[in-house]
Structures are given as C-alpha cells and as structure tokens.
C-alpha positions as CSV (number, residue, x, y, z in Angstrom):
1,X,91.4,81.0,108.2
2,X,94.6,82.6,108.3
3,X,95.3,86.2,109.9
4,X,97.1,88.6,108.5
5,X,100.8,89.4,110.4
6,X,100.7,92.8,112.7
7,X,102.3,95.4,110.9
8,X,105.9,96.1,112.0
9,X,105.9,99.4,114.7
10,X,106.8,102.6,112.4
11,X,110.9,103.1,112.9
12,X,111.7,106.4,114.5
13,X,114.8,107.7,114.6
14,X,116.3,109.9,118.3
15,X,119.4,111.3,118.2
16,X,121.1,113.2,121.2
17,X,123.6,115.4,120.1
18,X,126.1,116.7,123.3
19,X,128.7,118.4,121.2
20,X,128.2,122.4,119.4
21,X,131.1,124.4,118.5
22,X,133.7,122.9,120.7
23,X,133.3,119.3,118.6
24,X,132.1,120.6,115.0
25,X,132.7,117.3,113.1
26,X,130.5,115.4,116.1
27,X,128.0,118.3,115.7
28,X,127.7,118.5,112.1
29,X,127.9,114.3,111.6
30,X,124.7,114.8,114.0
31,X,122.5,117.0,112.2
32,X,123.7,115.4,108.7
33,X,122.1,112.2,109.7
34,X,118.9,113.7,111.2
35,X,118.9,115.8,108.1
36,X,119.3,112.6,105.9
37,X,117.1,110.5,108.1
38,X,113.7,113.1,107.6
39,X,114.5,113.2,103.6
40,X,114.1,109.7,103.5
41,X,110.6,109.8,104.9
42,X,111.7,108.4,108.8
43,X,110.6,110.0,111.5
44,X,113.4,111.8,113.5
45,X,113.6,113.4,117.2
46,X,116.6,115.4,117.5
47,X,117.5,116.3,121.1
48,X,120.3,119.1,121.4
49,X,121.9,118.6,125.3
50,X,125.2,119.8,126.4
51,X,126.6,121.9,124.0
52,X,124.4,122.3,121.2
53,X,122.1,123.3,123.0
54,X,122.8,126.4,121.8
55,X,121.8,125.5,118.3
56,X,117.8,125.9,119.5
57,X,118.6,129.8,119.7
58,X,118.2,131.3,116.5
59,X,121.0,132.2,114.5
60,X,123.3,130.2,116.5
61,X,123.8,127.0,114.1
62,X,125.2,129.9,111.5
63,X,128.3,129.8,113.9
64,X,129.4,126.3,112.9
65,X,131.3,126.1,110.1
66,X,132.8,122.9,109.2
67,X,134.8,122.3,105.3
68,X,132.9,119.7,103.0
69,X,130.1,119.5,105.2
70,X,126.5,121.3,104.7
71,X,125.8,124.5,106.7
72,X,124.4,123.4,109.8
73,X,121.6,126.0,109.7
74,X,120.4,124.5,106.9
75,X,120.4,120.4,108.7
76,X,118.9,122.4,111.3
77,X,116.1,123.7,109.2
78,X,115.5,120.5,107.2
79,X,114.5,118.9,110.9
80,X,112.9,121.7,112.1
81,X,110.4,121.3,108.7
82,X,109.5,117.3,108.6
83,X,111.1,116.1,112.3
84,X,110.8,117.4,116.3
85,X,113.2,119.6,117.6
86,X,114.4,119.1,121.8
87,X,115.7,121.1,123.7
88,X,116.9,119.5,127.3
89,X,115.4,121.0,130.2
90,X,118.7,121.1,132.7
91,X,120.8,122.1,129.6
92,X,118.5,125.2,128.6
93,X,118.4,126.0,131.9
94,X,122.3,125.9,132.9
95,X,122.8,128.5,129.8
96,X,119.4,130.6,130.8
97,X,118.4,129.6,127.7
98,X,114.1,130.1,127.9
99,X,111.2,128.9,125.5
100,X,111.6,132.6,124.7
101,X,115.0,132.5,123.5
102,X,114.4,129.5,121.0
103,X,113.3,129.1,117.5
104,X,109.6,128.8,117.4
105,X,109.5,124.8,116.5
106,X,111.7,124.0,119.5
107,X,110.0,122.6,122.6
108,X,112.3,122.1,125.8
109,X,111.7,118.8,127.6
110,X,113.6,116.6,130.0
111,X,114.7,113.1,130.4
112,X,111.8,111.8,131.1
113,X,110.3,112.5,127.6
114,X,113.3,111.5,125.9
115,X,113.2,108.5,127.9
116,X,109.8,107.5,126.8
117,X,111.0,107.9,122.9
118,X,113.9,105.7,123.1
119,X,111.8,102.9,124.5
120,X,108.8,102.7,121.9
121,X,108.6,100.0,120.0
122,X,110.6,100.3,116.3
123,X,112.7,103.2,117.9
124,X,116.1,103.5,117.3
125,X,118.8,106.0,119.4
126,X,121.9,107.2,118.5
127,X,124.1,110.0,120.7
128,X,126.8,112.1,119.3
C-alpha cells in the first residue's frame, strides 16, 4: 500500500520595496513584479518600507512616473485587488503616516509579521 506524496506548500511571493520617488526604476521594477506575480495566480505580499511607503497614501503612486514602464498606480492597484498590501509600522510612523491616511486595503504591520511570512514554508522574498 503506497501513500500518496504531501502536496508541495503553496509558493508565496514577499517583496519589500525601500525605494519611492527618489529610486523610480527600483520602485517601479518592484511593483511590476508584484503586479506580474498576482496575474499569474501566486500569491503576493507587498511590503512598502522606507520610501515607498508613501505609495499606501492614496494618490501618491500617481507621482511616479517612469518612461516604458506601467503607471505605478495601476501595479499598485492590480495588488491591492488579488494580493496584501504592508505598510511598515516604524516607516508609517517616521512620516506620520496613520491607518487613517492609507488606502482602505492597506494594513500597517511590523517586522515581526513580515518576519513570519518570509519563513513559511514555499515562501519566497525578494527586496528592492
């Protein structure tokens, strides 16, 4: 009598993106493969630190503009729909950003919940 294998842990993708408008190219590369990752059907956590934090406020993405590259509002909005949207604690905080400033699908966590997501099984982080 034979058993069937396990199946294999669902792949999840967490990115950490650090850079906003003062690195567009980093910023936009970020959000294109978060985009890109929840069209194909993966699971993605996108967690916006340093400067892009920014990006959680509404209207904000609108401000990077980047030649042959996708509006970032609309990456933005793609993993808003069919991903989860971070917002780091200590970087909301040192911009007096609030859960009141943010879009409505953005929580704020800390390192603690990020940590926990880059260590399940199948996971797989990337930082830009």
């Amino acid at each position: 009598m034979s058993s069937s294998p396990a199946p294999a842990p669902a792949r999840t993708l967490v990115i950490k993106t650090t850079s906003g408008l003062d690195r567009p190219e980093a910023a936009n590369q970020a959000l294109t493969v978060a985009a890109a990752a929840v069209a194909s059907g993966v699971e993605v956590s996108l967690w916006l630190t340093g400067e892009s934090a920014w990006f959680a406020v509404p209207g904000r993405a609108d401000e990077l503009t980047l030649e042959h590259a996708a509006p970032a509002s609309d990456l933005l909005e793609a993993v808003l729909a069919a991903g989860t949207v971070t917002l780091c604690t200590q970087c909301a905080a040192r911009r007096e950003i609030t859960a009141d400033d943010v879009l409505p699908e953005v929580r704020i966590a800390g390192a603690a919940v990020f940590t926990e997501e880059v260590l399940r099984p199948g996971a797989q982080a990337l930082v830009y």
